[in-house]
N, C-alpha and C positions, 0 to 999 in steps of 0.2 A: 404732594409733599411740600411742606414747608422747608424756608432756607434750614432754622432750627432743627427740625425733623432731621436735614441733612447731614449738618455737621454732627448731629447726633449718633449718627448713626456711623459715622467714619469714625469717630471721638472713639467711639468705644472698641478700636484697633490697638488704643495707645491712653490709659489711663494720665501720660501726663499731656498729651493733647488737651481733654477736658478739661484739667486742671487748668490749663494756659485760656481757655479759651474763657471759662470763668472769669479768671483773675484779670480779662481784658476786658469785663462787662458787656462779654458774650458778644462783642465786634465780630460778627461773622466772617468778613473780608480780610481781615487782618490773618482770623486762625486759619483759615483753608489756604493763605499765600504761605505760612509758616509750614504746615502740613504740608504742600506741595513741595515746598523747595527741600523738607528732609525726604521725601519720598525718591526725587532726584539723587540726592546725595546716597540713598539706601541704594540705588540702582547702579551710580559710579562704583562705588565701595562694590557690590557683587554680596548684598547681606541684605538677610529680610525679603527677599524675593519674593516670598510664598506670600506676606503681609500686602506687599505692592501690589500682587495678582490679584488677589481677594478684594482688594478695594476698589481697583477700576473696576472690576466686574459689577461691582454693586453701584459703582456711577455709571457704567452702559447702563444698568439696570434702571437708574433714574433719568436717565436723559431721555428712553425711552417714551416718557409721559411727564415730560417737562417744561413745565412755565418760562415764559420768558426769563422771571426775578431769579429763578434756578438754573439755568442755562448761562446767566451774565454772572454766578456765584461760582461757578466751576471751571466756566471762561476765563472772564477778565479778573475771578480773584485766583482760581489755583492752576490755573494753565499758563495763565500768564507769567504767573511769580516762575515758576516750573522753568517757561521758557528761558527766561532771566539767569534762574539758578545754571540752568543745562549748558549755557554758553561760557560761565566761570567752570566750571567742574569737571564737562565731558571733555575727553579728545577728539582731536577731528573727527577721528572714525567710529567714535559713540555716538555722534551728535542725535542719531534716529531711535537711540536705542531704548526711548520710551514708545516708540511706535509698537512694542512686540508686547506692551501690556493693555496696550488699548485692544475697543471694540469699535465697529465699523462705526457708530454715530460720534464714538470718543475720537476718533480719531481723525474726522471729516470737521466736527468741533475744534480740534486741535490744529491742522491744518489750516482752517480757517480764520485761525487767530493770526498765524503768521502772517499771512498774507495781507490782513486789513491793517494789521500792525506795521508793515513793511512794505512791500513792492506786489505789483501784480506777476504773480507768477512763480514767486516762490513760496512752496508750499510744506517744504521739508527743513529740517534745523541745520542738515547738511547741507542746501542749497543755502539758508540763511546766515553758516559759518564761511563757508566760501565767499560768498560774498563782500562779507565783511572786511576778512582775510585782504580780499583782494582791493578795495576802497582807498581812496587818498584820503579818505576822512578817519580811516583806523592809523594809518600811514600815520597821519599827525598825530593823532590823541590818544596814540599808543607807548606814545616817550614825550619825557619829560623837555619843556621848553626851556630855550634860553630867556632872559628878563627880555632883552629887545625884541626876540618873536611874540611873548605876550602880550608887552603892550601893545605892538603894533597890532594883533589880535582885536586886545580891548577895546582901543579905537575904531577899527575896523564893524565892531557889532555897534558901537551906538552909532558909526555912521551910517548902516543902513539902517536904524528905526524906523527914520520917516518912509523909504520905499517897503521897508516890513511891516509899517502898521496900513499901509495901504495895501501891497499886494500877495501877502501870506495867508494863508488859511486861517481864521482865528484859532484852530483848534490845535493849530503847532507853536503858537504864541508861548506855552509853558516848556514847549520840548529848547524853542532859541532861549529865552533867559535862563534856562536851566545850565543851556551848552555857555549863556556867558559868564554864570556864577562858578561852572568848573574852572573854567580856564583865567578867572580873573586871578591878578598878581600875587594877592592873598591866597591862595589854594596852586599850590606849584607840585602838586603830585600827580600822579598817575591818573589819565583821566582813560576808562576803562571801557567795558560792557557797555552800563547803563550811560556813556555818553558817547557812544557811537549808535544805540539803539535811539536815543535822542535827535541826534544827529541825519538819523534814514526818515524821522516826520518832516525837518526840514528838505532831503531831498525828495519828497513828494510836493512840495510847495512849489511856485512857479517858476520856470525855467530862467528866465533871466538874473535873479536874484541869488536862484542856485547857483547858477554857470559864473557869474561875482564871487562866492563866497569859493566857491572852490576852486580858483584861480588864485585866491591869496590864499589858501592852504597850499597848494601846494608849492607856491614863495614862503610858505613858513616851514613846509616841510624840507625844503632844500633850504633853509637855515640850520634847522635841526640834524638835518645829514654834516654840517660842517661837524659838530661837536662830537656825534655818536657815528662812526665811520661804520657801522656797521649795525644799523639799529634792528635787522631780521633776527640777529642774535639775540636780543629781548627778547620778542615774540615767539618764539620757540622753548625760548628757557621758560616763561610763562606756560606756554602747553604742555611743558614735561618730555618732548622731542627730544631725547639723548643724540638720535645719529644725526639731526638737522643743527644741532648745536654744534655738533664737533665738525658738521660741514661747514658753518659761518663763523667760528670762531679760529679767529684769525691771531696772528703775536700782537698785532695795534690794535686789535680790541677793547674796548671800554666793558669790562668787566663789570662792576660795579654795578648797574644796575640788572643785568642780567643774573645777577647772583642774587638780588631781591626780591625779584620776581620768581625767580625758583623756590627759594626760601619759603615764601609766601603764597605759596602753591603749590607745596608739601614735597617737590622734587628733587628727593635727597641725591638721586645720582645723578642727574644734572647738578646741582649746587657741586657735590664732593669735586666732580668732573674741574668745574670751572674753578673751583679754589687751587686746582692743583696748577692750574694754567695761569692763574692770575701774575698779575708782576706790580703788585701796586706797594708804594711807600707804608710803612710800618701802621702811621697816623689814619691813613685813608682807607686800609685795611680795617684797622678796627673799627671804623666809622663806621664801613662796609656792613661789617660781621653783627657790630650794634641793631643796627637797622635791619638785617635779616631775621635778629633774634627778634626783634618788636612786630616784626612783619607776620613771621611764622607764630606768634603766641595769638596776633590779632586774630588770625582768620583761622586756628587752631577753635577757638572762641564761638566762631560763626559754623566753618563746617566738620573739625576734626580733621584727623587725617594727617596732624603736622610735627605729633611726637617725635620720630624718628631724627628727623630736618632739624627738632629742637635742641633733641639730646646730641646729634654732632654736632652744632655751632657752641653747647656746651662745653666738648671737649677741647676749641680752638678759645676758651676765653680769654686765656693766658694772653693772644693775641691783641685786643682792646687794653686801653689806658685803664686804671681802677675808675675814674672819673664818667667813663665811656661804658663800662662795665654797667656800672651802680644806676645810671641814667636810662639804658637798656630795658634793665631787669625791671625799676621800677613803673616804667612805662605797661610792661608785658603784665605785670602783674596785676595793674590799673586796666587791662585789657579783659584779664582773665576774672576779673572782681564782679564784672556784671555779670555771667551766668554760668561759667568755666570751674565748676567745685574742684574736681580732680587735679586740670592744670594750676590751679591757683595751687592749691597744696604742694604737687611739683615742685613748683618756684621758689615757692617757703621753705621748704624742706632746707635743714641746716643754717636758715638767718636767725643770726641773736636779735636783728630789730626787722622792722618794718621799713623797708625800701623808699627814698622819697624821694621825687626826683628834683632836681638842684631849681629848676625854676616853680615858684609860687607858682605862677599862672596854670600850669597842666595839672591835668583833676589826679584825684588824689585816689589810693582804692578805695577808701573808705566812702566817697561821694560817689563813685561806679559801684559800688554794693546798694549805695540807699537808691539809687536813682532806679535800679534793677527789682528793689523789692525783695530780693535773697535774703533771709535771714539770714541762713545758715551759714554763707561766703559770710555775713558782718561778723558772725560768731568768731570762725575762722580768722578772721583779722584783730577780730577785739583780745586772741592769744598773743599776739606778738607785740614785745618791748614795742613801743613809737607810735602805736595805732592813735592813742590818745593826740601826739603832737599833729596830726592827721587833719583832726577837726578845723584847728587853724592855720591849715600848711597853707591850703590855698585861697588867694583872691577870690572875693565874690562870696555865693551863698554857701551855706554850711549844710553838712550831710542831712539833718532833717529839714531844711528847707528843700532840698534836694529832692527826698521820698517824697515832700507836701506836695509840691509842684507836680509829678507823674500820679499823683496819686494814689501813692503806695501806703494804704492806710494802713495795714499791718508793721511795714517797716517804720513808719510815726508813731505808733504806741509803742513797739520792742525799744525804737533809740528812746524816747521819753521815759522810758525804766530804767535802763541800763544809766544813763546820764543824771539822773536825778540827786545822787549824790555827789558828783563831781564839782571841782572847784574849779570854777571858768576863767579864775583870771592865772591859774596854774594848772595848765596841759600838759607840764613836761610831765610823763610818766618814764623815764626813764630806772 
């Protein structure tokens, strides 16, 4: 069986698989990581089960008389993504729980991935969660750093180049500049998952270099303990842990992020939980609440699941500035423009114009519509008052340079219609 043959044959579980996989110029690797990580996400949620079942079955079925080039297409492209998804999504006590739709060679495959991808010895997603859990390296890059922990960071990775480009593994060279692009001064969010699974290729690398690097984590981690007196309370709000939250949440707790991370990992009764506990200034509240909304639309976007969490920080808007408010929304909406039909309409629902957010510089929905290729989402925005002042809200390239560039050839001929009569040096459509 061919790779083709493969995806062919999963494709036709989910008529908008195929479609996706098409419209990528039939990039094999790409469609089967996209197809793993919703098959994940179908198995958190507790829906489509029977779908799930029916498809490993028919990948025990092919792994049975499997080529190497087919065995590294269901490995390192949908097991892996899988494994990735499974650490954002599952809780602790799901972590295996795609172990009960595999078959003995899927699951020896799947096992096996862990292991070479990570430490000798762990061979389960529950052994690979704990672990983590447990790490000084999650410890750090699980909260956000102060500016003097970073740089001191930054400096720290170009000072060991020269003993990293002599004594590291070449093949963890991308996992360290990965970890120094997270954490460089510029990128001060949340460094997650994918940078802690980064993070375990360099603690396979050689022991002295390791035992260095994690010596100054953990002096940047007791920096970061000054600021967040209580950082296990993230970590819990993040996995959706109601009675671990109410264990660590303390009256000097630093709220604030812990309420983001719930937000944006759909945990409405943890979020409600800590809103009612919070004690922050009117201003840093809404800041708060801002950023929850942006958080919960982003990854609403990616896995679903975030409705709920959306429509309550709705009902507290009143609490943000109008300023705070409008800057929010418009971000969320820019979130949900790339492949989010339904929430994008949400959002819209009841605007007389099109949301824009106060700085040029952040993309626009209309540029998160062309870059995506949706028609339909640019339809959708081409109804609303402001779409037009859109084109030139932001810095840099325009919406159909935008589609040129991914090359979204359908979204470049629909905007080359649609535009053709417009007067480019007057976009107010007001």
């Amino acid at each position: 069986m061919t790779d083709s043959e493969l995806l062919e044959k999963i494709c036709a579980y989910n008529p908008d698989w195929k479609r996706s996989w098409k419209k990528s110029g039939f990039l094999n690797y790409g469609t089967i990581a996209e197809i793993g990580a919703e098959l994940v996400g179908d198995v958190a949620k507790r829906k489509k089960l029977d779908r799930v079942k029916a498809i490993f079955e028919d990948i025990e079925l092919m792994l049975s008389d499997a080529s190497a080039e087919t065995r590294s297409l269901i490995g390192a492209g949908m097991f892996e993504a899988m494994q990735t998804h499974a650490l954002s999504v599952f809780k602790p006590k799901q972590m295996d729980a795609m172990d009960d739709f595999f078959g003995p060679l899927s699951l020896k495959l799947w096992q096996d991935l862990i292991e070479d991808w990570h430490v000798k010895g762990i061979r389960t997603m529950t052994q690979l969660d704990y672990r983590i859990r447990k790490s000084v390296l999650l410890s750090f890059g699980d909260f956000q750093l102060t500016n003097n922990c970073m740089d001191g960071l930054v400096e720290h990775l170009w000072g060991e180049k020269a003993a990293f480009d002599s004594e590291i593994h070449p093949e963890s060279w991308g996992a360290y500049m990965h970890w120094y692009y997270l954490t460089s001064r510029s990128n001060q969010e949340f460094v997650r998952i994918n940078w802690v699974e980064n993070a375990y290729q360099l603690e396979a690398s050689t022991k002295k270099l390791r035992d260095r690097t994690i010596r100054f984590l953990q002096k940047a981690y007791d920096q970061t303990l000054e600021t967040h007196k209580n950082p296990e309370l993230t970590y819990y709000a993040y996995r959706g842990d109601l009675e671990k939250v109410k264990m660590y949440c303390k009256k000097d707790s630093d709220l604030c992020l812990p309420m983001i991370r719930a937000a944006e990992e759909g945990a409405l009764d943890v979020f409600r939980f800590l809103l009612k506990k919070q004690n922050m200034k009117p201003k840093e509240l809404g800041k708060t609440l801002g950023d929850a909304f942006e958080a919960a639309c982003r990854e609403n976007m990616r896995y679903g699941g975030r409705m709920k969490v959306i429509r309550f920080i709705l009902k507290h808007r009143d609490k943000m500035s109008k300023r705070r408010w409008n800057n929010s929304l418009a971000k969320a909406i820019s979130a949900s423009s790339y492949t989010d039909l339904e929430l994008l309409k949400f959002l819209l629902k009841g605007q007389k114009k099109l949301p824009l957010h106060s700085n040029p510089a952040y993309e626009t929905p209309v540029h998160r519509a062309a870059e995506s290729g949706n028609i339909e989402i640019m339809k959708e925005l081409l109804k609303m008052r402001g779409a037009k002042l859109a084109w030139s809200w932001q810095y840099g390239t325009k919406p159909r340079e935008r589609a040129f560039v991914c090359n979204q050839e359908e979204m470049v001929a629909f905007l080359d219609e649609i535009t053709a009569g417009w007067d480019w040096n007057n976009l107010d459509d007001e």
